[in-house]
C-alpha positions as MATLAB code, in Angstrom:
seq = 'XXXXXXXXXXXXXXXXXXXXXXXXXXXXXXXXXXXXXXXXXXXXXXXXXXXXXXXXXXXXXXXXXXXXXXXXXXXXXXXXXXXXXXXXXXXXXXXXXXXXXXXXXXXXXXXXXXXXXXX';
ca = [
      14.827    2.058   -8.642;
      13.913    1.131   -4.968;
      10.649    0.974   -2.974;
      11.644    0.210    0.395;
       8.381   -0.713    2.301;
       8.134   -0.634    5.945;
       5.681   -0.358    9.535;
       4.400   -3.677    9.183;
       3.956   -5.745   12.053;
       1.985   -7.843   14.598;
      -1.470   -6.319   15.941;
      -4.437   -7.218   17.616;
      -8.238   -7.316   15.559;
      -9.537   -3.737   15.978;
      -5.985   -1.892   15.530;
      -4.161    0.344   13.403;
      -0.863   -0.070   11.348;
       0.920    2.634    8.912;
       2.527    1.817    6.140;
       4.886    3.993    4.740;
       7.341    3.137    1.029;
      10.367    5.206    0.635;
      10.853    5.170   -3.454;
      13.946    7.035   -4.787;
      15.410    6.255   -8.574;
      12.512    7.556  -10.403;
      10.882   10.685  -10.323;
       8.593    9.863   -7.752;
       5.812   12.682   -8.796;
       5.229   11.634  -12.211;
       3.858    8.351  -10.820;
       0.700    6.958   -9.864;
       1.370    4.962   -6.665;
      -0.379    1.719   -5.701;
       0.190   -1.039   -2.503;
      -1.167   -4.612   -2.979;
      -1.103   -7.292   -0.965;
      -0.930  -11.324   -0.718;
      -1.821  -13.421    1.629;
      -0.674  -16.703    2.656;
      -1.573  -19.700   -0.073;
      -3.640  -16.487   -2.024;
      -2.632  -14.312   -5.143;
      -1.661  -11.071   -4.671;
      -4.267   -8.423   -4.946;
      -5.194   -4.779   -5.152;
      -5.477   -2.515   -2.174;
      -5.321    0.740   -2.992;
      -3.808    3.649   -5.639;
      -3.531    7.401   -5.749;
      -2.354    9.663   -8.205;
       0.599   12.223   -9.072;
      -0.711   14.985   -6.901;
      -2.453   12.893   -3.861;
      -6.000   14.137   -4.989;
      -7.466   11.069   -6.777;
      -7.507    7.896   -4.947;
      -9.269    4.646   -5.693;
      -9.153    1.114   -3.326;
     -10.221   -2.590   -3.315;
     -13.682   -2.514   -2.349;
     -13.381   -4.432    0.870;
     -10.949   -1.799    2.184;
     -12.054    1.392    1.054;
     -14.294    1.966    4.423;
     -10.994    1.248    6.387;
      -7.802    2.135    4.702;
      -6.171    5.418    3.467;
      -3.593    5.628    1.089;
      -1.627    9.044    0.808;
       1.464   10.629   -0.304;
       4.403   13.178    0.039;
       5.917   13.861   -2.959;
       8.552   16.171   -0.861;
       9.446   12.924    0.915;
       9.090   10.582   -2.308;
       6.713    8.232    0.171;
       3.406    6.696    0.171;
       1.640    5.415    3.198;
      -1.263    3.145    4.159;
      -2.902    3.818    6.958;
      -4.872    0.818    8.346;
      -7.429    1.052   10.641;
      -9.881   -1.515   12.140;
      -7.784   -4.152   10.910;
      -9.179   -7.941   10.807;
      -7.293  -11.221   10.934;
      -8.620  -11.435    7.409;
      -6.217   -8.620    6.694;
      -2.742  -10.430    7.246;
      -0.418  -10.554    3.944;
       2.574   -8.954    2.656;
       1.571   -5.610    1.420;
       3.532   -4.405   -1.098;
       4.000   -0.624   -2.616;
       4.553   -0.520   -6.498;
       4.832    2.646   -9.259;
       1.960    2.038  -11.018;
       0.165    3.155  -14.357;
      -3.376    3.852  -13.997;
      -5.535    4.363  -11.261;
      -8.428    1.960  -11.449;
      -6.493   -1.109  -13.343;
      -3.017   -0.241  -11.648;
      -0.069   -2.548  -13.799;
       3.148   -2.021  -12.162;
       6.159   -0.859  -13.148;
       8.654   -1.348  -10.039;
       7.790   -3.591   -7.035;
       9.485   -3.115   -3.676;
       9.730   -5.873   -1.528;
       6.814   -5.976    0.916;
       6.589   -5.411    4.704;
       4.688   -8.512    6.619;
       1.217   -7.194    8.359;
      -0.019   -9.992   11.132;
      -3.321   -9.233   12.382;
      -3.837  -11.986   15.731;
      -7.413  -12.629   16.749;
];
């Protein structure tokens, strides 16, 4: 199984990033699909999840107002998109295959993409 993250990057306070996780070695539909992040010296932490069919989507409270999460399950790839993003917002954010929506555990990890919002 791989989920090969990727579109981070360095951006100014106010800008827009798109994540985007290529997963192959599992059948990508049958999963619920979740990216997490961790910042410097923090734990990681929850960003946002959506399920099989793209329809149900749930995120961290502090990001819902400003992040999307979607999917292709023709492509077998999730995004992020990132909008109005803070210095606050700089971590590794990571994509996972997840079970359940609201309490997402992972099951596979890929291996993160670095986000660097400058002030």
């Amino acid at each position: 199984v791989q989920l090969q993250a990727s579109g981070g990057g360095l951006v100014q306070a106010g800008g827009s990033l798109r994540l985007s996780c290529a997963v192959s070695g599992l059948t990508f539909s049958t999963y619920i699909m979740g990216w997490f992040r961790q910042a410097p010296g923090k734990e990681r932490e929850f960003v946002a999840s959506i399920g099989w069919l793209g329809g149900t989507t749930y995120y961290a409270d502090s990001m819902k107002d400003r992040f999307t999460i979607s999917r292709d399950n023709a492509k077998n790839t999730v995004y992020l998109q990132m909008n109005s993003l803070k210095p606050e917002d700089t971590a590794v954010y990571y994509c996972a295959a997840v079970k359940g929506l609201r309490t997402p555990k992972a099951d596979y990890w890929g291996r993160g993409t670095l986000v660097t919002v400058s002030s």
